[in-house]
N, C-alpha and C positions, 0 to 999 in steps of 0.2 A: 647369756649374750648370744649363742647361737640358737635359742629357741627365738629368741626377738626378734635376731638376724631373718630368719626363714621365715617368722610370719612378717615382716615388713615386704619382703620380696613377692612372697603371696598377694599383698593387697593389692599389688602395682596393675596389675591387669585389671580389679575390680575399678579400682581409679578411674582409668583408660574408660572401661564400658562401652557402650555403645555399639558394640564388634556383633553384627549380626552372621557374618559370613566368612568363611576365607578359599583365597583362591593364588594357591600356590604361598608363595612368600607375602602375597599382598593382605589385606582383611578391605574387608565392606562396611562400612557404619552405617548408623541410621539416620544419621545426617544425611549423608549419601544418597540413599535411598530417599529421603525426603525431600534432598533438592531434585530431585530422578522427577519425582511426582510433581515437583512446584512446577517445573521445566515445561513437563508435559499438560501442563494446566488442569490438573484431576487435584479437586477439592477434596477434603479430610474427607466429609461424608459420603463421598465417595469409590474412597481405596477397599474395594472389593478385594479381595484373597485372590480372584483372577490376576486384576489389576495389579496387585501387590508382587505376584511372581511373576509377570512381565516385564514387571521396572526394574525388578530385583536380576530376572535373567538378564536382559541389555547389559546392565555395570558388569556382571559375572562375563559375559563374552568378550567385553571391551576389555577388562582388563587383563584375561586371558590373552586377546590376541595386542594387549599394548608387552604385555611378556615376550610373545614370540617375536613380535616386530623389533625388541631392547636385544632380544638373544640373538638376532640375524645382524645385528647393526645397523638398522635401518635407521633410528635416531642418530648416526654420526653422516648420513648424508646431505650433502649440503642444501639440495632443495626440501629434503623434511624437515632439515633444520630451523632451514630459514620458511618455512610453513607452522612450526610450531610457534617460529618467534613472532610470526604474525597474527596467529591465533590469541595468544598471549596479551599482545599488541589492542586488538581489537575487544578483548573481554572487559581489558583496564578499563581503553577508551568509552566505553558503551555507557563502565557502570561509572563513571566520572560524569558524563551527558546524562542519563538516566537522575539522577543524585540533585544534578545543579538547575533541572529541569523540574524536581519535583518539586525541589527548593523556592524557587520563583514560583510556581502555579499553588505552591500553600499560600503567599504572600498578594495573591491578587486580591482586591479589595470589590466590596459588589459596587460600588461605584463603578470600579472601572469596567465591568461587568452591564450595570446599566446603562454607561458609557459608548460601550460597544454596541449594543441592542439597539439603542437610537443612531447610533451612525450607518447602522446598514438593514434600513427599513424594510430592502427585496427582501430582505431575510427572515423578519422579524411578523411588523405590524403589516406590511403589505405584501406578504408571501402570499405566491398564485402557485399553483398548482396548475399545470401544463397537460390537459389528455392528449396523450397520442394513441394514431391508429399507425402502428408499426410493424414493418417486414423485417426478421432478425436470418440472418444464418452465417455461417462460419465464411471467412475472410478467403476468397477465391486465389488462387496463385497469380491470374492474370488480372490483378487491379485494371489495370490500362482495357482490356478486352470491355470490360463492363461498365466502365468510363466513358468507353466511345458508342457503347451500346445503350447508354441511359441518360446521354448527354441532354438531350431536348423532351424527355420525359416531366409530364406535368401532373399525372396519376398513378399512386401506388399499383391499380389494377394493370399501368404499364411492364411497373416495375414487376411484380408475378408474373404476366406473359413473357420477358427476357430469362428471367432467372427457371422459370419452367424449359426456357430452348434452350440456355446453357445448360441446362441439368445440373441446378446450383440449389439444393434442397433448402428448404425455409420453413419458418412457422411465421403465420400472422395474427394478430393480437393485439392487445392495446397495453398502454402503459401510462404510467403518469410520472411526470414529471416535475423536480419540485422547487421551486427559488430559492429556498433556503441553505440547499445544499450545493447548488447548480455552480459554476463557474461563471465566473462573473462578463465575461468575453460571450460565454455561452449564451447568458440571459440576455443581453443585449441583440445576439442578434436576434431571438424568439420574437421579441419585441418587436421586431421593425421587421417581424414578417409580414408575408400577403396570403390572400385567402389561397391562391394555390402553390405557394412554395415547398417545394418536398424537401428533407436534409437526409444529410448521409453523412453517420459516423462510424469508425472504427477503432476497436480498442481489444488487448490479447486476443486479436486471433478471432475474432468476434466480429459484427458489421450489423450493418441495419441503414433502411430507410425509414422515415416517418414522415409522420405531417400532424402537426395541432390540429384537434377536434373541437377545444373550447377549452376555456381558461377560466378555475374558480378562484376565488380569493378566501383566504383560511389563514388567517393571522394565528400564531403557535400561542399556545399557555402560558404561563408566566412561567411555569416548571418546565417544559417543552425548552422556551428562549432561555431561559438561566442556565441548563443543561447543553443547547448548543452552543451558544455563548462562551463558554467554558472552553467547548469542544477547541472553538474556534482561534480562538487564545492558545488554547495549549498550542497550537501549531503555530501561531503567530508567533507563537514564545521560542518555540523547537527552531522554528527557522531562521529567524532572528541571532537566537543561542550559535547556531553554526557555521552564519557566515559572520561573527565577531571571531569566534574560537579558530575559525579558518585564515583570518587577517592574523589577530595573534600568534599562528605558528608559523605565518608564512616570514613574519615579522620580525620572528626570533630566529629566525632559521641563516643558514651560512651557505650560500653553492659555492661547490668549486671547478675551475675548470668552465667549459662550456656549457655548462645547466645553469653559471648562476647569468648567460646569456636570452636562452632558453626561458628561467622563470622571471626574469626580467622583463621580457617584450612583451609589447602591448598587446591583446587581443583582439585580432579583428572585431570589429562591429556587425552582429548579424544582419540581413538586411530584415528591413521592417515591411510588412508583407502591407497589400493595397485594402482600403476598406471594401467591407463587406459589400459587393452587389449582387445584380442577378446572378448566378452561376459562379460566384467568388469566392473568394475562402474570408472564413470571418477573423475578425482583428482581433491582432496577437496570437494567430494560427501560425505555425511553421509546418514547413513542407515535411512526409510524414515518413518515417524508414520503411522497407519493405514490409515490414510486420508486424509493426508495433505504433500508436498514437492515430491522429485522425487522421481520412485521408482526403482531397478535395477533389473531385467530380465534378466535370464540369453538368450544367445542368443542375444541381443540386448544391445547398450549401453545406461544408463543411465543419461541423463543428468540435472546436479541440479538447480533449481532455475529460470524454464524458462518456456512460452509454446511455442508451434510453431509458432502460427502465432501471430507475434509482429508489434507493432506502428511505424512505421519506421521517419525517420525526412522525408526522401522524399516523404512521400505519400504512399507506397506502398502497395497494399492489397491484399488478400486473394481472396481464389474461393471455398467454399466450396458445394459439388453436395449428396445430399440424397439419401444412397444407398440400403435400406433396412427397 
């Protein structure tokens, strides 16, 4: 009985398995180690022995200093507390949206797929393809300075000569631009451009002038449209998915006190910005924070939510040339 005793006790760790490491009281698995790798998007045929003991070192340091951070009592503070419960919070929620997401997008039918492709023709059968000759450089502190300095500008060669006297460095270049992917605000105003219309967009920290050189038409493959098609669902799906998910909790939910004041009241109505003219900001444009989205210039039109040069499904790329 005690020979059978001490080899059952024996096994228990071979059971267990998986134990590649330890570090203190804790152990590391290869699980571990292999969501390490999933996380960090490195395929099987890829985990090099480098790669292998970088992943492996990260878990080894974190757990290390999740020990010293339990020994100090930093898990009994109230904001790590309530920082881990949000972490926590956040992982659930991710992989419950993630889940119910992929759920719906197994279930889409090519119907609804070819569906889609005929309802949004810029996209599909009569995608154009947009050349632009474009001026790019990083987003100046003083928006307003070169607002007022570009206002009545009707050629890029303008735009080089200011941003040369600002000492506002740029490369100019070309780019293309594509319907498919384009913002639908966006293609509209392209459209009802003139031959000398200049735009000016901004987005991270980025900026640019351009102007249409000529416009081809390049209707996508059947594999091309099937695949953005898809693309385009899936967000259709995402977005949809989360302002349902957002009424349902709002729905379920209980304030007390002066929040349930607070989430109760109506939401102002943004104002709705004027249509596109000369020197206007184009529709369904909002006015842009200091740093971040497009911004409108007068003289130029502004267009929201884009840069110039975009990923196209056919391949097509960009030129850009250092001018200063």
């Amino acid at each position: 009985m005690l020979l059978a005793g001490c080899g059952k006790k024996q096994a228990e760790p071979a059971a267990v398995g998986q134990v590649i490491a330890h570090v203190g009281p804790d152990d590391v698995t290869a699980q571990e180690l292999d969501n390490e790798l999933r996380l960090a998007n490195v395929p099987v045929d890829k985990r090099s022995d480098a790669i292998v003991k970088a992943a492996l070192s990260r878990i080894v340091e974190r757990k290390y200093l999740v020990q010293q951070a339990v020994a100090a009592k930093l898990d009994r503070e109230p904001t790590v507390h309530l920082d881990l419960l949000r972490s926590r919070e956040q992982i659930l929620a991710g992989a419950f949206v993630q889940r119910d997401l992929s759920s719906k997008m197994s279930a889409i039918s090519k119907n609804e797929i070819d569906s889609y492709v005929q309802g949004h023709p810029k996209q599909f059968d009569q995608r154009e393809l947009f050349q632009v000759d474009q001026i790019s450089f990083a987003s100046p502190k003083d928006v307003d300075a070169l607002a007022a300095a570009t206002k009545d500008f009707k050629s890029l060669d303008q735009v080089e000569a200011k941003l040369n006297e600002m000492n506002i460095k740029f490369s100019h270049g070309t780019a293309t631009l594509d319907s498919a992917t384009m913002p639908a605000e966006m293609l509209k105003v392209l459209d009802a451009r003139k031959p000398d219309d200049i735009y000016f967009i901004r987005s991270r920290g980025s900026a640019s002038f351009f102007k249409v050189t000529s416009v081809d038409q390049k209707p996508l493959s059947t594999d091309q449209a099937n695949e953005l098609a898809k693309r385009e669902l899936r967000v259709d799906i995402g977005r949809k998915g989360a302002e349902e998910i957002s009424k349902a909790a709002l729905a379920d939910a209980k304030f007390d006190g002066d929040y349930a004041r607070i989430m109760t009241a109506t939401a102002p109505t943004p104002a709705t910005p004027a249509p596109a003219t000369d020197g206007g900001a184009a529709p369904g444009a909002t006015p842009a924070p200091a740093t971040e989205g497009a911004a409108a210039l007068p003289g130029a039109t502004a267009l929201p939510g884009a840069t110039p040069a975009t990923e196209t499904p056919g391949g097509e790329t960009q030129k850009d040339e250092q001018k200063n």
